[in-house]
FILOVEX-389512 format. One line per 2 residues: number of its first residue (from 1); their letters; for each residue z, x, y of N, C-alpha, C. Coordinates in Angstrom, 2 decimals, padded with zeros to 5 digits. Last residue first. Example, Ala and Ser with C-alpha at 12.3 -4.5 7.8 and 13.67 -1.06 7.14 Angstrom:
<recs>
2	sa	007.08/012.85/-002.25/007.14/013.67/-001.06/007.87/012.90/000.03; 007.80/013.19/-005.69/007.80/012.30/-004.50/007.80/013.20/-003.30
</recs>
This chain:
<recs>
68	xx	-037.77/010.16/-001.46/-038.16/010.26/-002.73/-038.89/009.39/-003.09; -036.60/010.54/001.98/-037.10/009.29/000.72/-037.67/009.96/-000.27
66	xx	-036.42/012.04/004.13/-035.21/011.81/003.38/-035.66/011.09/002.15; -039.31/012.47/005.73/-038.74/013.51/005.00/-037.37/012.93/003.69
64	xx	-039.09/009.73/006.61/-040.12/009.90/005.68/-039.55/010.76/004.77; -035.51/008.11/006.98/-036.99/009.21/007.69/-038.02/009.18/006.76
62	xx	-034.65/004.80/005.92/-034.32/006.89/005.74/-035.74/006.96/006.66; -032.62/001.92/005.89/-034.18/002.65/006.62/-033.38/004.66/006.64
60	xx	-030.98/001.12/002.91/-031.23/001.58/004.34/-032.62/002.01/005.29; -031.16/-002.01/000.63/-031.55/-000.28/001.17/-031.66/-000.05/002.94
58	xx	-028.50/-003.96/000.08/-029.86/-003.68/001.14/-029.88/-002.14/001.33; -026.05/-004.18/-002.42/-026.50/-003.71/-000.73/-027.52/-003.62/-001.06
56	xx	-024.08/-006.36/-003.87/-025.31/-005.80/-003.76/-025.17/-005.51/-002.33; -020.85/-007.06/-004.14/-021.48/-005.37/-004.31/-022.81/-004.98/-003.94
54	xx	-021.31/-009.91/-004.65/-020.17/-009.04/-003.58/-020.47/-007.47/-003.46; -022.29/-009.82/-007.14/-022.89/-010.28/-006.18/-022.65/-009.21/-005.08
52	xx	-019.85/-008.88/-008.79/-021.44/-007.60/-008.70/-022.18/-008.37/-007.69; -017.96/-010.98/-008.32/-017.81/-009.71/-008.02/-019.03/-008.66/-008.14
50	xx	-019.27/-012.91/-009.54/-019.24/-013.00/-007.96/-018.71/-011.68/-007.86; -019.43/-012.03/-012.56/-020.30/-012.16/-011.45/-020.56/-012.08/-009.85
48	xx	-016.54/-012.18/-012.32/-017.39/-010.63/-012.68/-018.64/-010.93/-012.16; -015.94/-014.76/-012.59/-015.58/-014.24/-011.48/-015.94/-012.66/-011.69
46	xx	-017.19/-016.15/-014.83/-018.20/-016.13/-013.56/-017.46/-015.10/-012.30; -015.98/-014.80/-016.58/-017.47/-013.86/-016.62/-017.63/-014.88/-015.31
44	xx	-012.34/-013.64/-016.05/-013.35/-014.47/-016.03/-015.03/-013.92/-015.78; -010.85/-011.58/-018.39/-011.46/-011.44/-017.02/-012.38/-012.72/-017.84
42	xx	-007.24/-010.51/-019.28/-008.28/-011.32/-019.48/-009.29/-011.40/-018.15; -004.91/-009.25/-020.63/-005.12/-009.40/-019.44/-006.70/-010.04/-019.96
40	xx	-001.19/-010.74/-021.48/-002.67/-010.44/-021.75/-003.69/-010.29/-020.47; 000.83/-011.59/-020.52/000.68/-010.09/-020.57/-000.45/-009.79/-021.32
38	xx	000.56/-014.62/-020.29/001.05/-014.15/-021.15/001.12/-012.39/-021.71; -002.32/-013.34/-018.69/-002.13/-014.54/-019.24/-001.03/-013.90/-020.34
36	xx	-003.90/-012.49/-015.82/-002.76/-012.22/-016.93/-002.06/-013.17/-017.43; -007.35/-012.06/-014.64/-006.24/-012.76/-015.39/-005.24/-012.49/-016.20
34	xx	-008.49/-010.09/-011.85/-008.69/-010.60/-013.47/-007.29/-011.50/-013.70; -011.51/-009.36/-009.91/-010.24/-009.67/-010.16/-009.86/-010.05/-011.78
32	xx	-013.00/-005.40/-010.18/-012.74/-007.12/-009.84/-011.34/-007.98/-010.60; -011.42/-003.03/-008.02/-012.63/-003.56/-009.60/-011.95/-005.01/-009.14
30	xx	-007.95/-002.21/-007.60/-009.18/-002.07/-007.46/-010.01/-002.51/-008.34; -005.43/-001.41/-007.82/-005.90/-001.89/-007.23/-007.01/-002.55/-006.67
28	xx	-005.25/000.90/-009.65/-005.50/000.94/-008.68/-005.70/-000.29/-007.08; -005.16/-000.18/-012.32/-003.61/000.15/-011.67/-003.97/000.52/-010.11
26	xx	-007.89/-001.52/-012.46/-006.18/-002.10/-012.15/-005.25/-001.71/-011.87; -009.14/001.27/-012.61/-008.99/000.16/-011.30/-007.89/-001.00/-010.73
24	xx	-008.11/001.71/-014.63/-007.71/002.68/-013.90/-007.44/002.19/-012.58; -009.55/-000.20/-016.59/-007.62/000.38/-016.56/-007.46/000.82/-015.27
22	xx	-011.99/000.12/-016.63/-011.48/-000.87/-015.66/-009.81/-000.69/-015.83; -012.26/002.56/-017.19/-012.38/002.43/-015.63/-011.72/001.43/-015.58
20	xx	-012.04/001.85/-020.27/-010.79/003.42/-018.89/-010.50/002.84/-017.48; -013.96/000.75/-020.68/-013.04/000.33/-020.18/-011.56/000.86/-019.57
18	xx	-016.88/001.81/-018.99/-015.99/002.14/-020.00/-014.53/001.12/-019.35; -019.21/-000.56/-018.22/-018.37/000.76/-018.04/-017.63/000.77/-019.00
16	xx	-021.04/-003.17/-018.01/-021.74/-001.72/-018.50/-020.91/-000.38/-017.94; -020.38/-004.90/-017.72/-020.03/-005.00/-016.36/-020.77/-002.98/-016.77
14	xx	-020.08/-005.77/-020.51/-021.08/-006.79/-019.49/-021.17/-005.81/-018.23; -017.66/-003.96/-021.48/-019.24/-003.90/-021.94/-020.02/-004.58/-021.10
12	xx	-016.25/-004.50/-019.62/-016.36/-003.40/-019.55/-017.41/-003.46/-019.88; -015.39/-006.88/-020.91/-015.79/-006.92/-019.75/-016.32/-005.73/-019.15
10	xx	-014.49/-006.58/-023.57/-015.85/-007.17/-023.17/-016.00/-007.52/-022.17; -012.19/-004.91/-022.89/-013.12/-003.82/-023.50/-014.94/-005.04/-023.13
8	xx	-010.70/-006.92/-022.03/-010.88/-005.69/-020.79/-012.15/-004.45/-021.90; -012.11/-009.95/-023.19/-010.86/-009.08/-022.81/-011.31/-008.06/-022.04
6	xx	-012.94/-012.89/-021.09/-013.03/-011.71/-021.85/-011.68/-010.96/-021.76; -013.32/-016.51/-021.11/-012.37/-015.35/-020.62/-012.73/-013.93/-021.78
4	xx	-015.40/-019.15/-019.90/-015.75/-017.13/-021.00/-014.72/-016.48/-020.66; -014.44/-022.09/-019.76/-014.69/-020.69/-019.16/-014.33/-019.68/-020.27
2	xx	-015.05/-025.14/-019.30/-015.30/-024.43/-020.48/-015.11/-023.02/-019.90; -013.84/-028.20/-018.71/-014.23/-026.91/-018.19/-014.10/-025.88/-019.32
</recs>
């Protein structure tokens, strides 16, 4: 088994945020899951995937007036 562990700046870059956010989310609780390895923190790329899966939504039905 071969897995892409990133650090928190090349996960940031794939996941296209700053890596602040993903600090912030961790202390929050929050953003996808990740790995501490030896007080390293590390993110799996397929589990960043299933995490932006887990995020897509279906557009809503708007009025005529509400749509752009």
């Amino acid at each position: 088994m071969n897995k892409q562990l990133l650090s928190t700046a090349e996960a940031a870059n794939f996941l296209r945020l700053s890596p602040a956010t993903l600090r912030t989310w961790r202390c929050r609780g929050a953003g996808p899951e990740y790995l501490k390895i030896e007080g390293t923190v590390r993110y799996d790329q397929d589990m960043l995937r299933a995490w932006l899966r887990r995020r897509v939504r279906k557009p809503k039905a708007q009025s005529a007036a509400g749509c752009s």
